[in-house]
C-alpha positions in Angstrom: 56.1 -55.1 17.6 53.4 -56.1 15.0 50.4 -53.8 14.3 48.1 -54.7 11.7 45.7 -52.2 10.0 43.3 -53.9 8.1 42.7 -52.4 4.1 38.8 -52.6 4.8 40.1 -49.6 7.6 41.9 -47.6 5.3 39.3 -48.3 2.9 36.2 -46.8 5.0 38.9 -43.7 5.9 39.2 -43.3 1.8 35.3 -43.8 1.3 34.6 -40.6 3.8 37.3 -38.9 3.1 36.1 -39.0 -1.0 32.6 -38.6 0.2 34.2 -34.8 1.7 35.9 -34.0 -1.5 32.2 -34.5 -3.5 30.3 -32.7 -2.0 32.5 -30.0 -1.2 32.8 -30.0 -5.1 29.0 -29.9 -5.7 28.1 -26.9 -4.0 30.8 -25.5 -6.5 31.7 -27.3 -9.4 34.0 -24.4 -10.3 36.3 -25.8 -7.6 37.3 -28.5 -9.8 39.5 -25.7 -11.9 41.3 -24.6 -9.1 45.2 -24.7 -10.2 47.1 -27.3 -8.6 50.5 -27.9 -10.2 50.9 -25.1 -13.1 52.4 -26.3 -15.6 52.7 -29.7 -14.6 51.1 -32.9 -15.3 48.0 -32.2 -13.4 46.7 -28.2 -13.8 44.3 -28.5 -12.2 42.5 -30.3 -9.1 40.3 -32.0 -11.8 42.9 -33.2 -13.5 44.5 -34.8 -10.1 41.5 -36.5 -8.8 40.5 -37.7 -12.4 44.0 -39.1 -12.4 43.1 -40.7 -8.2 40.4 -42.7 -10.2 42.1 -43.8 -13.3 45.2 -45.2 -11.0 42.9 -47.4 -8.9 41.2 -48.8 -11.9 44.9 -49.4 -13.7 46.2 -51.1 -10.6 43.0 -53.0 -9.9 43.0 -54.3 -13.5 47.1 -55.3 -13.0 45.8 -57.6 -9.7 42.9 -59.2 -11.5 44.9 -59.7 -14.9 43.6 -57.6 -16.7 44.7 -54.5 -19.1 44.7 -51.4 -17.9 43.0 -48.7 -19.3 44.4 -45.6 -20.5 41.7 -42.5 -19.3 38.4 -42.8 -17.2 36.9 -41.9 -20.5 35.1 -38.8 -18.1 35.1 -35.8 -20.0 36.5 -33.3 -18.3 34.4 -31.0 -16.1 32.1 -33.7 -15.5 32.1 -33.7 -12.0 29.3 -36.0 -11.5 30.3 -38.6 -14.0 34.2 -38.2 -12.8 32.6 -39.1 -9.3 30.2 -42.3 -10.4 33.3 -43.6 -12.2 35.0 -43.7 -8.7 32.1 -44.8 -7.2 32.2 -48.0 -9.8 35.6 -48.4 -9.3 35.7 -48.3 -5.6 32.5 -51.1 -5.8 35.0 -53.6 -8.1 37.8 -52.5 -5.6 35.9 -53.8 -2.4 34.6 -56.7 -4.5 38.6 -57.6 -4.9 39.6 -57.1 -1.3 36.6 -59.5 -0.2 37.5 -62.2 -2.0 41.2 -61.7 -1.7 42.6 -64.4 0.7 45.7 -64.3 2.4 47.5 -66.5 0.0 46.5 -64.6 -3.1 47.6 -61.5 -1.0 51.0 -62.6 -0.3 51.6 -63.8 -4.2 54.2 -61.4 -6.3 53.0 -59.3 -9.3 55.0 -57.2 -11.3 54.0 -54.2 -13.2 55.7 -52.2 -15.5 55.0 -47.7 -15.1 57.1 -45.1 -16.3 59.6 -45.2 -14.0 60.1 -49.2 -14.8 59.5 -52.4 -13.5 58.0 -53.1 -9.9 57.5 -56.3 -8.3 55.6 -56.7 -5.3 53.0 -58.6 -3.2 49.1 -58.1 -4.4 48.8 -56.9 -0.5 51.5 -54.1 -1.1 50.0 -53.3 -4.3 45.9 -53.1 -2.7 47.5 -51.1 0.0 49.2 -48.6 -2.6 46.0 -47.8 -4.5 44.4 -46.7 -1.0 47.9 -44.8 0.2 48.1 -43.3 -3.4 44.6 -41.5 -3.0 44.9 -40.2 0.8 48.4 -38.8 0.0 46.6 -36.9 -3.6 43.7 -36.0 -1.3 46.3 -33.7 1.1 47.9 -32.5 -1.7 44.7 -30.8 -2.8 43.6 -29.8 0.5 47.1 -28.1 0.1 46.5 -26.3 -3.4 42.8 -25.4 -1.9 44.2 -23.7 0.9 47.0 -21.9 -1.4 44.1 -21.0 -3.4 42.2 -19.0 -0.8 40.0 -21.4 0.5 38.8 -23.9 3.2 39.6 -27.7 2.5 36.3 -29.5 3.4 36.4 -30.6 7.2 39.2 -31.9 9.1 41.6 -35.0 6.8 43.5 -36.6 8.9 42.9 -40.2 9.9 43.2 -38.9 13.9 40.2 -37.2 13.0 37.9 -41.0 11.5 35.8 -42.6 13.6 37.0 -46.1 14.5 34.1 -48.4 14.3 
């Protein structure tokens, strides 16, 4: 059987679902230092959500061509400018996908991350970038509950409005 889910639907599920996590952090930007992998790569959930952001810029500059950037440039903290950064991103994002045509979709691109070499379609990649942020987004709804308090409203996709 062949189901299709369309990226502008996991894209409107990513848009609320980012919209939860912002304000949520606003009425407390000391939420933003909550630990979330001590030790690790990402400290903090600051640290994880900047690095949400910077990965959809990087792979949206790999399917238009471009470079990829290294930081969001955000200093850290910043809630507000961490957010309008996303918000920029997520506008050039949605620009991409509405111009993307099946043909484009379905061409190969290879990237090179630290763990090596990737090829796939622009479709699988555009798909990633949305994947990549919901699966980030329960991981901090799990370090927020480990840390004592109450993720912001219900996360699952069972939970979104079809429209």
């Amino acid at each position: 059987m062949t189901v299709f889910v369309e990226l502008r639907e996991l894209l409107e599920y990513s848009d609320h679902e980012r919209q939860k996590w912002r304000d949520w952090i606003a009425e407390l930007p000391a939420r933003l230092e909550i630990p979330f992998q001590a030790g690790g790569r990402f400290p903090t959930i600051w640290s994880l959500l900047d690095h949400i952001f910077l990965v959809e810029r990087r792979h949206l500059a790999r399917l238009e061509g471009g470079t990829p950037p290294d930081s969001t440039g955000v200093r850290p903290g910043d809630w507000n400018a961490l957010f309008e950064y996303a918000d920029l991103v997520r506008a050039d994002l949605r620009r991409y996908l509405t111009d993307l045509d099946d043909d484009e979709a379905r061409a190969t691109i290879t990237i090179v991350v630290q763990s090596g070499s990737q090829t796939m379609t622009k479709r699988r990649l555009a798909t990633h970038v949305l994947l990549h942020e919901v699966r980030h987004l329960a991981q901090i709804a799990y370090a927020v509950r480990n840390g004592g308090q109450e993720p912001p409203g219900q996360h699952d996709l069972f939970y979104f409005a079809e429209r």
